[in-house]
N, C-alpha and C positions, 0 to 999 in steps of 0.2 A: 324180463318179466314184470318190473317194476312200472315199464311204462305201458304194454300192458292192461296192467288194473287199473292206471290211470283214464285209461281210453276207454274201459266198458264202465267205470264209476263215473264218465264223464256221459256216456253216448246213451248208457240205461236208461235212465229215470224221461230225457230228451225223449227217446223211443217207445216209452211206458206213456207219458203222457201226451204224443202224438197217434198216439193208438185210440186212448182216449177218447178226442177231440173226433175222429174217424167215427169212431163206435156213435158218438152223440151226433155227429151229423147222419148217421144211417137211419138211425133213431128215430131222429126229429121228424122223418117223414110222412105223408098221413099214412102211406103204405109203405112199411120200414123196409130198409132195401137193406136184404141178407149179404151182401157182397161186402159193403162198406161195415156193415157189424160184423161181417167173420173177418174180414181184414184190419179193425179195429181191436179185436180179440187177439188176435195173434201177434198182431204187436206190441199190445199192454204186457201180455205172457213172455213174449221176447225180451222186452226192454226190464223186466224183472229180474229173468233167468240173467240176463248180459249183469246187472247192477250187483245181483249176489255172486255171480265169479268172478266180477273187478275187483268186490270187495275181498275176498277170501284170496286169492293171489296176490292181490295190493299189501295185504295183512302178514302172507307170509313169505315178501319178497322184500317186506319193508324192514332197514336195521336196526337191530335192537339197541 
């Protein structure tokens, strides 16, 4: 379980802010393209959800 939390404390924030960079290139355009902003969305929301169970299993997988 330990390594685990490793891998979504590692893979989260990566996939949070590739989501990101998604969302602003949907954005940037003069007519925003909903595809790249809902898949930019769901990634940011993904790679959060993924970072707070890395942490919370990393926390209590780790020895005291």
């Amino acid at each position: 379980m330990l390594e685990l939390g490793r891998i979504l404390n590692a893979a989260g924030p990566v996939t949070a802010a590739t989501g990101l960079v998604i969302f602003a290139m949907g954005a940037a355009y003069h007519d925003p393209a909903s595809f790249e902003m809902n898949l930019g969305i769901i990634l940011m929301v993904v790679g959060i959800i993924a970072f707070i169970i890395g942490a919370v299993v990393y926390r209590q997988a780790s020895p005291e």
